[in-house]
C-alpha positions in Angstrom: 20.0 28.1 -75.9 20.1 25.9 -72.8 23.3 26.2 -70.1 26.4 24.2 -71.2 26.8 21.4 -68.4 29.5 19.1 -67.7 29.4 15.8 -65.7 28.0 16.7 -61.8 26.7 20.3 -60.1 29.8 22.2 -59.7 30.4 21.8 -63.3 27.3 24.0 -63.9 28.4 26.6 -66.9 25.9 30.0 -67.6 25.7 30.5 -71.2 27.0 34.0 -71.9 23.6 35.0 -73.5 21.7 34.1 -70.8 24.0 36.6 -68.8 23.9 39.5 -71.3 20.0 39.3 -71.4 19.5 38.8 -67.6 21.6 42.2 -67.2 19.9 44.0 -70.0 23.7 44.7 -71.1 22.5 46.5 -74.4 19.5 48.1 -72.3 19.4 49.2 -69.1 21.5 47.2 -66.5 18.8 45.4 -63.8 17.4 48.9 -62.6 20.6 50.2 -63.3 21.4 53.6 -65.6 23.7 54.2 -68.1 25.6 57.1 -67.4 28.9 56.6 -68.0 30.4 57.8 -71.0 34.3 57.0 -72.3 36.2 59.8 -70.2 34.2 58.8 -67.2 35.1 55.6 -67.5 38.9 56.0 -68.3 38.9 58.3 -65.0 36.8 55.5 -63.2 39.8 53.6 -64.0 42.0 55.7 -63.0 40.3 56.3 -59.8 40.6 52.8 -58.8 44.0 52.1 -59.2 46.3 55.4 -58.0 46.4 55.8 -54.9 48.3 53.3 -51.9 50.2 51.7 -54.1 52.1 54.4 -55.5 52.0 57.3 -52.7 52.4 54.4 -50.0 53.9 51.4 -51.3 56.6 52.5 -53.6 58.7 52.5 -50.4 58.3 49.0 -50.0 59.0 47.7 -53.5 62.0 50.3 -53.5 63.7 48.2 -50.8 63.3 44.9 -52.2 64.6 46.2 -56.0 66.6 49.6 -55.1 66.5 52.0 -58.0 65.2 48.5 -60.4 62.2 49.3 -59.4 61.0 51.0 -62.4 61.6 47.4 -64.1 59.3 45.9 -61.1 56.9 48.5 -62.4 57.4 47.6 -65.9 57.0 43.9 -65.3 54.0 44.3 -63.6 52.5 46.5 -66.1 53.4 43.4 -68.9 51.3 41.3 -66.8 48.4 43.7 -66.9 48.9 44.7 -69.9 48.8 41.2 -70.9 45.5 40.5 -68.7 44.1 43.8 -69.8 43.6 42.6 -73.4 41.8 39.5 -72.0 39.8 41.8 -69.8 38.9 43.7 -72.6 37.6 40.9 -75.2 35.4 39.4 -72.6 34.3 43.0 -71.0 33.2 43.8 -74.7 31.8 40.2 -75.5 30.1 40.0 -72.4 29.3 43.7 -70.8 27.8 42.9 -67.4 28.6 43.8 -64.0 30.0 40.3 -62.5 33.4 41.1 -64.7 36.1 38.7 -63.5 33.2 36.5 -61.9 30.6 36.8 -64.7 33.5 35.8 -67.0 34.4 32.7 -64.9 30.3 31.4 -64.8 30.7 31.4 -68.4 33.1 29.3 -69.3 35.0 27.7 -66.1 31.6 27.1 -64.1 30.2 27.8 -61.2 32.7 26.6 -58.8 35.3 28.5 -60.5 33.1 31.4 -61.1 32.2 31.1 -56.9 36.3 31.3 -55.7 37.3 34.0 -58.5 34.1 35.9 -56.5 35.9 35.0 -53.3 39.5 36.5 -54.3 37.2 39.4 -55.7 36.0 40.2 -52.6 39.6 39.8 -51.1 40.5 41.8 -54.1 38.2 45.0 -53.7 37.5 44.4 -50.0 40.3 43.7 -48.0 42.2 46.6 -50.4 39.4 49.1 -49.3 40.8 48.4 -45.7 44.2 48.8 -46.9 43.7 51.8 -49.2 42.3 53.5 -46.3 45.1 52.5 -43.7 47.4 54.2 -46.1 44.8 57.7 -46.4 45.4 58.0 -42.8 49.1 57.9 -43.1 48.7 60.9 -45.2 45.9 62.7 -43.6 48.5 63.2 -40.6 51.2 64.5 -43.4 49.2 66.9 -44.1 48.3 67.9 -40.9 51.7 68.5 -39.5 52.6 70.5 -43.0 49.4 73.1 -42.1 49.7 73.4 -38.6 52.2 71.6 -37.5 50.5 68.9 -35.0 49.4 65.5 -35.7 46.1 62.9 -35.0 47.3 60.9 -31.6 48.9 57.7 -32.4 45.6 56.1 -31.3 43.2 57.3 -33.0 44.9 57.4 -35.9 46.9 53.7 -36.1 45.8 50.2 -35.5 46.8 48.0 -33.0 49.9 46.7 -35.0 50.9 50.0 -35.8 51.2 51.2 -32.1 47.6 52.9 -31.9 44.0 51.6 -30.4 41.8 52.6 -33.7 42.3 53.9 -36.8 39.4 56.5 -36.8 40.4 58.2 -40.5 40.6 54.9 -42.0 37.2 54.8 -41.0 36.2 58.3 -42.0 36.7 57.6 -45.7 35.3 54.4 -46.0 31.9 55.4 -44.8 32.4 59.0 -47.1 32.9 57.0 -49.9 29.6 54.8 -49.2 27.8 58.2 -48.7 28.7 58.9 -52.0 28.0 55.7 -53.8 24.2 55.5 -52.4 23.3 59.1 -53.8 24.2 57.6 -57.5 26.4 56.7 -59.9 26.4 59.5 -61.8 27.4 61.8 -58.9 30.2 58.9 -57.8 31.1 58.9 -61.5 31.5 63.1 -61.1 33.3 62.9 -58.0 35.5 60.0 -59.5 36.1 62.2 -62.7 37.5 65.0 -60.8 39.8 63.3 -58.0 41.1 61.4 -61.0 42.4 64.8 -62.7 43.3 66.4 -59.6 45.8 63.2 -58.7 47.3 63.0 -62.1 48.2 67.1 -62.0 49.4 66.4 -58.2 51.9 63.4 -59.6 52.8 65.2 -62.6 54.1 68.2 -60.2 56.3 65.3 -57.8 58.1 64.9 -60.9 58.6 68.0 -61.8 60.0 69.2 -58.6 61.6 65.8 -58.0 63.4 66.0 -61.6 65.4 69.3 -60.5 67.5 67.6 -57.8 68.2 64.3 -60.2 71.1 62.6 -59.8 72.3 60.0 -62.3 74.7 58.5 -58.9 71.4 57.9 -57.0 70.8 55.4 -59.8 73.6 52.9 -59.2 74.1 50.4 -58.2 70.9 50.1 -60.4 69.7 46.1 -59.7 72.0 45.6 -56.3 69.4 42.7 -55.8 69.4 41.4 -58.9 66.7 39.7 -60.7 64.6 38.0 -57.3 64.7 42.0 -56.0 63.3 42.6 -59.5 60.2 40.0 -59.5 60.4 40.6 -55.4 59.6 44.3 -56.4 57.3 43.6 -59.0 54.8 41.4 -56.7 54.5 44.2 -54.3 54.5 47.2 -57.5 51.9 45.1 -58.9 49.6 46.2 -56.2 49.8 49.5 -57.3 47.8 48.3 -60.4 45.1 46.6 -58.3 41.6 48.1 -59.8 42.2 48.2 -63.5 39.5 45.4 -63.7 36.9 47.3 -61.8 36.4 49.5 -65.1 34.7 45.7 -66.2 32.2 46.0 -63.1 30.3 49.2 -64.8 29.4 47.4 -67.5 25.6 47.9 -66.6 26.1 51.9 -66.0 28.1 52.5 -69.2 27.4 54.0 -72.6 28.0 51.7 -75.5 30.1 49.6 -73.2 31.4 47.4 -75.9 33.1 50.1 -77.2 34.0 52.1 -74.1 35.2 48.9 -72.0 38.3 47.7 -74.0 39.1 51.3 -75.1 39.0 52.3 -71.3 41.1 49.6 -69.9 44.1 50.3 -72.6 43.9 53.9 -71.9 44.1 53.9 -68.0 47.2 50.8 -67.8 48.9 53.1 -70.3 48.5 56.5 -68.9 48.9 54.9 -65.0 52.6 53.2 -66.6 53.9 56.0 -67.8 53.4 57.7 -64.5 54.5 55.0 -62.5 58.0 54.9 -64.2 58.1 58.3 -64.3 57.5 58.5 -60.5 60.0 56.1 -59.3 62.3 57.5 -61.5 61.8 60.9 -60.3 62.2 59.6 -56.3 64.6 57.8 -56.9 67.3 60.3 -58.7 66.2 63.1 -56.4 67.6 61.4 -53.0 68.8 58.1 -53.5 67.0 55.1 -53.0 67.8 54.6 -49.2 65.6 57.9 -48.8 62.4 56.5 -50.3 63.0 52.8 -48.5 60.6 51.7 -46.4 59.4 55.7 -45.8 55.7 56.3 -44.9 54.5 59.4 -46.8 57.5 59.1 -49.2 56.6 61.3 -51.9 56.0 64.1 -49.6 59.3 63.8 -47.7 60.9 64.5 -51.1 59.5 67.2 -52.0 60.0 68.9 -48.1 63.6 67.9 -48.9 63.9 69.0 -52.5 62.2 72.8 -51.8 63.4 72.8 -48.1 59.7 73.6 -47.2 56.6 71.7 -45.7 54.4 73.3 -48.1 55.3 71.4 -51.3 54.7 68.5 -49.2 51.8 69.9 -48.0 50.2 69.8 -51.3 51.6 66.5 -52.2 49.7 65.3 -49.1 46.6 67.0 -50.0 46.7 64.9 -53.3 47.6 61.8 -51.8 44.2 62.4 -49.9 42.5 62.8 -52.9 43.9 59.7 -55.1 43.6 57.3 -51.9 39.9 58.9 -51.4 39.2 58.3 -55.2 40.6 54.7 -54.7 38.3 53.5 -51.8 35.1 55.2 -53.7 36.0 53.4 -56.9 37.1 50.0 -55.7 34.1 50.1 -52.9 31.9 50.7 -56.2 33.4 47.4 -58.2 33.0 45.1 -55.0 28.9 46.1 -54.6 28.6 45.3 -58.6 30.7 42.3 -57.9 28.1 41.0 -55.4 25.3 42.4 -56.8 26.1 39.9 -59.7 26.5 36.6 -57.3 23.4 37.7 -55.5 21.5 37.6 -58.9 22.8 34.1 -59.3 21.4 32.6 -55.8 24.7 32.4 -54.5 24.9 35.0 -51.6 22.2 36.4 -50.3 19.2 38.0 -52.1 19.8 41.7 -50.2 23.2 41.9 -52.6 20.9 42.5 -55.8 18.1 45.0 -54.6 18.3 48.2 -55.9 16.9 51.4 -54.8 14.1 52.6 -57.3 14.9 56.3 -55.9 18.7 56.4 -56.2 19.1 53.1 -58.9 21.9 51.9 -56.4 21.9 49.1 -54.2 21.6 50.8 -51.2 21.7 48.2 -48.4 24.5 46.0 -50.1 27.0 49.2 -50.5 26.3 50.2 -46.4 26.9 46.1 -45.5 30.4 46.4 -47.4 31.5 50.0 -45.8 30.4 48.7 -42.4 32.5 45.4 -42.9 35.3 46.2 -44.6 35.6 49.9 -42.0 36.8 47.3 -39.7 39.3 46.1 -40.5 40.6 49.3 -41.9 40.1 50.2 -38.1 42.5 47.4 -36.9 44.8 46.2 -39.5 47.9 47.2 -40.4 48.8 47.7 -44.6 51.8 45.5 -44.8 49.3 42.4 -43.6 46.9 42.7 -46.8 49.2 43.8 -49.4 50.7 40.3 -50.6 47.3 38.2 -49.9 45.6 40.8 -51.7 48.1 40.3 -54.6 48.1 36.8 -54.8 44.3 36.8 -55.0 43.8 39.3 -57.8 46.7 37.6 -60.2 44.8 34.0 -59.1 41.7 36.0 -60.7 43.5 37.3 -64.0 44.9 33.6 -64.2 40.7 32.6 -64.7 40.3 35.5 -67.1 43.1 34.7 -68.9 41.8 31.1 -69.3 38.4 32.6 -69.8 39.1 34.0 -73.1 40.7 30.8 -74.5 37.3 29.1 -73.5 35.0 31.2 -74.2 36.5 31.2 -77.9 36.7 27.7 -78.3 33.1 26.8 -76.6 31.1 30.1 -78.1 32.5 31.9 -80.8 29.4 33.5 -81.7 30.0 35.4 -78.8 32.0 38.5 -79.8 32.6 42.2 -79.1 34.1 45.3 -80.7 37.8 44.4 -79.6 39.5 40.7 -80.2 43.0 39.9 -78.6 45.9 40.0 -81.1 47.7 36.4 -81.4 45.2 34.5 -79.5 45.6 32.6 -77.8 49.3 33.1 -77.5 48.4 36.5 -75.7 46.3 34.8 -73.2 48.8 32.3 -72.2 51.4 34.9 -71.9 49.1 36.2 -69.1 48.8 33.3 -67.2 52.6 32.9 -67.5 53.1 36.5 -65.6 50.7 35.4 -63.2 52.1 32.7 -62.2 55.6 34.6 -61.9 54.7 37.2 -60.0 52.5 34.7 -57.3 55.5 32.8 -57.3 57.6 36.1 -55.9 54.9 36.6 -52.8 56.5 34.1 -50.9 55.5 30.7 -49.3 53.9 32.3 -46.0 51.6 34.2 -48.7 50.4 30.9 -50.5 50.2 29.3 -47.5 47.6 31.9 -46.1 45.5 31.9 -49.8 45.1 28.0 -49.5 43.6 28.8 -46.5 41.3 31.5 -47.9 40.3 29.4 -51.3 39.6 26.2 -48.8 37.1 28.5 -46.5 35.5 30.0 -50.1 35.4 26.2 -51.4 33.4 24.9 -47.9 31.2 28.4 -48.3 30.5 27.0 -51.3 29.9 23.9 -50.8 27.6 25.0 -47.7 25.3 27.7 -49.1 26.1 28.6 -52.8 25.9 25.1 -54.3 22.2 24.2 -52.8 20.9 28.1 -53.5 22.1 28.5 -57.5 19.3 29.5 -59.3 20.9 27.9 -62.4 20.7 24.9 -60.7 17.0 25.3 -59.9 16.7 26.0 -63.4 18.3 23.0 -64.3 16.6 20.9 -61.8 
C-alpha cells in the first residue's frame, strides 16, 4: 500500500503499515529488545509522571485554587483521562516508538507530525531540566534533616534563583543517562523500583498528614472560584506530564498491544487517586496558606505534623527517588521520540543508531543529557512549567484528532483496545485541551507561537528537503 498524499509536500501522510513494519512492532523494534512486560510498564508509567509536579508544584497550583485544588487535579486528570483513551487506541493500533509523533505522520502529515515532535521535545526535554531543578530543591531538604547543613546557594540554584549553577540538577541528569546506555532492561529495573519506593513514600505523607486533619483548613474551599479552579488545573496538569511516554516503549514491550492501553489506564488511575489524596491530606493538615507557594512542601508537613526533621527526612529521601525516577523515564521517551524522526530523515541520522552491544542509542541519549543538563544548570522551574504545559496539551489536541482520522482514513488499522463513543470521546479531549491552554495565560501563548514558528522554519529548512518519504515518493 503506497503513502496517502494530499495536494503539495508538507501534506506528505506515512501509511501506518509502513510504520508498524519499519519498526518491526510485532518483532523486534529496529535493534531494539523486548523486555518490558505489563508491571514494568505500568511502573514505567508511573516513573514518568510522579515526581515535580506533585512534591514541587502542588504549592503553586494551591495558591491559585486554595483547598480547590483537588478539583484542579480532578479536572486535569478528565483531560488525561480523556486523551489517555486516544493514546491508548492508537498505541495498540500502531505500537512504535514515535507515539504522539508517529501518530501525527500517520494521519495529520508530516508537517503536523514535525511540530507535535517539536512540542515533544519541549515536552520531555525542557521538563528534564525542570524535573531536575526541582530534585535539587529536595536534595538540600534532605541534607539539612541528616546533618543539618545545606549545598551553598550557588552551587545548588540557578541564576534566577539567587545561585551561579545548579550542580545537582546536573548530577541527575547525567546519572539518569548512565543508566539508560547500559539497557533498557536495567532502566526498566531501576524504573520498577523507584516507582514502588515513591508510591509507599506518598502513601505514608498521607498517613501522617491525615492525623492532624482539620475539616476548618478546608474552607473557604474555592475562595477563587472557578478561574483559580481551571488556573489550578493548568499548572496540576503538569504533574501528569509523562503518561504518554508509556507510548514511546512500544518497540521494548511485550505484546504491546495488549500491555499499552492496559498500562496507560492503570498508571492515570493509580497516579489520581494519589494526587487527590495528597492534596487533601496537605491541605487539612495545616491549612492551605502553609502549603502556598512552599518549596519542599510535603516535607515541611510532616516536620510540622511529628515535630521532627526525620519524617521529613524520609519524605525528602522519596522525593529524591520519584524526581530521579522522573528524569530517567522522561529522558528515555525523548531518545525514542527522536530516535523515531531520525528514522524518517528529518533530524539527523546519529538520533537512530543503536549500539549492537547495549541495543540502546548510545550517542543520541548522551546528546540529550548534555543539552538538556544545561539548562537544568541555569533555569529556574517556574520559567518551563506553563510552556511545557501548553506544548504537551497542543500534542494530545493532535492525538485526539489522530484517532478520529485514523478511523475514518484506515479502519483496517486496529488494536486490542477501541475508544468507547467515538468519536464523542475524542472530541471531549480536544475540548479539555483547549480549556486548560486557555488557563496558561496570554504571555504563555505568546511564547509557544514563538516556539511552533522556529519548529515551522526548522522545518521548512532541514526536515522538508531530508524526508525520506519524500525521497520515496520522488
Amino acid at each position: 500500500m503506497s503513502p496517502l498524499r494530499l495536494p503539495g509536500p508538507p501534506y506528505r501522510v506515512k501509511d501506518p503499515h509502513q510504520l508498524i513494519a519499519e519498526s518491526g512492532a510485532d518483532l523486534e523494534g529496529h535493534g531494539l529488545k523486548r523486555t518490558m512486560g505489563l508491571f514494568q510498564l505500568v511502573c514505567f508509567g508511573v516513573g514518568a509522571v510522579v515526581g515535580t509536579g506533585i512534591f514541587v508544584g502542588l504549592s503553586d497550583s494551591v495558591a491559585e485554587a486554595g483547598p480547590a485544588v483537588v478539583l484542579s487535579f480532578v479536572l486535569a486528570a478528565i483531560t488525561c483521562i480523556f486523551t489517555a483513551l486516544s493514546f491508548a487506541e492508537l498505541g495498540s493500533a500502531i505500537p512504535v516508538s514515535g507515539s504522539s509523533y508517529s501518530f501525527a505522520y500517520a494521519t495529520l502529515g508530516e508537517r503536523v507530525a514535525f511540530l507535535v515532535g517539536w512540542c515533544l521535545l519541549l515536552e520531555y526535554g525542557v521538563s528534564v531540566s525542570a524535573v531536575a531543578v526541582g530534585w535539587s530543591q529536595y536534595v538540600n531538604e534532605l541534607l539539612d534533616s541528616l546533618f543539618g547543613w545545606q549545598l551553598p546557594a550557588a552551587l545548588s540554584s540557578g541564576p534566577g534563583d539567587g545561585g551561579v549553577i545548579n550542580l545537582p540538577a546536573v548530577v541527575v541528569v547525567m546519572m539518569a543517562a548512565t543508566l539508560l546506555v547500559r539497557g533498557i532492561r536495567e532502566s526498566a529495573g531501576a524504573t520498577a523500583a523507584m516507582a514502588v519506593l515513591k508510591i509507599t513514600v506518598l502513601v505514608m505523607f498521607c498517613a501522617i498528614a491525615f492525623t492532624a486533619f482539620e475539616h476548618g483548613n478546608l474552607t473557604p474551599f474555592a475562595a477563587h472560584g472557578a478561574g483559580g479552579v481551571t488556573a489550578g488545573a493548568s499548572l496540576a496538569f503538569f504533574s501528569y506530564i509523562g503518561f504518554d511516554a508509556i507510548t514511546t516503549a512500544g518497540e521494548e514491550v511485550k505484546n504491546p498491544r495488549r500491555n499499552i492501553p492496559v498500562a496507560i489506564m492503570i498508571c492515570i488511575g493509580l497516579v489520581t487517586l494519589l494526587y487527590c489524596a495528597v492534596a487533601l491530606a496537605a491541605i487539612g493538615a495545616l491549612g492551605p496558606d502553609a502549603v502556598s507557594d512552599k518549596p519542599a512542601a510535603l516535607s515541611l508537613i510532616v516536620d510540622r505534623v511529628t515535630g521532627s526533621t526525620l519524617g521529613g527526612g524520609i519524605i525528602a529521601f522519596g522525593a529524591i527517588v520519584a524526581i530521579a525516577s522522573v528524569v530517567l523515564a522522561v529522558m528515555y521517551g525523548q531518545t525514542r521520540i527522536l530516535m523515531s524522526m531520525s528514522r524518517d530523515g528529518l533530524v539527523p541520522r546519529v538520533f537512530e543508531r543503536v549500539s549492537p552491544r547495549t541495543s540502546t542509542p548510545v550517542a543520541n541519549t548522551w546528546i540529550v543529557a548534555t543539552v538538556f543538563a544545561v539548562p537544568a544548570a541555569f533555569s529556574s522551574l517556574d520559567v518551563v512549567v506553563n510552556l511545557t504545559t501548553i506544548g504537551t496539551l497542543a500534542t494530545m489536541v493532535a492525538v485526539n484528532l489522530a484517532v478520529i482520522v485514523l478511523r475514518r482514513r484506515n479502519p483496517e488499522v486496529r488494536g486490542a483496545f477501541r475508544i468507547p463513543l467515538h468519536p464523542v470521546g475524542p472530541l471531549l479531549g480536544v475540548g479539555f485541551c483547549v480549556y486548560l491552554m486557555y488557563g496558561t495565560g496570554w504571555t504563555t501563548w505568546v511564547q509557544f507561537a514563538v516556539f511552533l514558528a522556529a519548529g515551522a522554519v526548522l522545518y521548512a529548512r532541514y526536515g522538508r528537503s531530508r524526508s525520506r518519504l519524500a525521497g520515496r515518493a520522488a
